[in-house]
C-alpha positions in Angstrom: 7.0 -9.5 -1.4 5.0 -6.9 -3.6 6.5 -3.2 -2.9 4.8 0.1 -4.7 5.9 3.4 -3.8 3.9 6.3 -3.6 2.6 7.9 -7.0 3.6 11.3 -5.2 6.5 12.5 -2.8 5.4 12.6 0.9 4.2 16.2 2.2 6.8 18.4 3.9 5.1 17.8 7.7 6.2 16.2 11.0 3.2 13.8 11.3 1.0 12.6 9.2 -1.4 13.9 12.0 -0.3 17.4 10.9 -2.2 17.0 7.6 -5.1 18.8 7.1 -7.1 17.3 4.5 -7.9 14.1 3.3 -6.6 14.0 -0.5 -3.2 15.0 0.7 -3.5 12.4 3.7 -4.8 9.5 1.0 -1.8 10.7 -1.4 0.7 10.0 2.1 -0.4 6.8 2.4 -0.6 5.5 -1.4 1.7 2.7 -1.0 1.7 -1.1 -1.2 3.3 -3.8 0.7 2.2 -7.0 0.2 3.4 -10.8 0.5 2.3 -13.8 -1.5 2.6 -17.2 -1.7 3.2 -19.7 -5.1 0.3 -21.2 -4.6 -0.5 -23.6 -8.3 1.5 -21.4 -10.3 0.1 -17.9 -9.4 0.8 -16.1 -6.0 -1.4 -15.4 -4.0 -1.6 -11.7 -1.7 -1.6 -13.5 1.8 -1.2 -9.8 3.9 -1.3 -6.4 2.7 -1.3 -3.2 3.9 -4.5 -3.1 0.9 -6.7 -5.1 2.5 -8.8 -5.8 -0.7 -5.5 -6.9 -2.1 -6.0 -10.3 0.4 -6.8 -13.5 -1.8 -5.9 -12.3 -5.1 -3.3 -12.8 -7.2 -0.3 -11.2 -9.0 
């Protein structure tokens, strides 16, 4: 498992709902969790919640 926190501390609202605009929504969300598998040597980003992160390796 692959874990990065967000670069910035989470806005002081309720929901993320209750965020009105989309830098401060995208700065919420800036986190990784992703899980790999040894796969030859390297591992390999099976899920993520960074979908481009699927199929590559760490």
């Amino acid at each position: 498992m692959l874990v990065h926190d967000r670069r910035s501390a989470l806005p002081d609202v309720a929901r993320l709902a209750d965020i009105d605009d989309r830098a401060t929504l995208e700065t919420a969300v800036d986190c990784e969790f992703s899980f790999a598998h040894r796969i030859d040597g390297s591992w390999m980003i099976a899920a993520s919640t960074l979908p481009w992160r699927v199929g590559t390796t760490v």
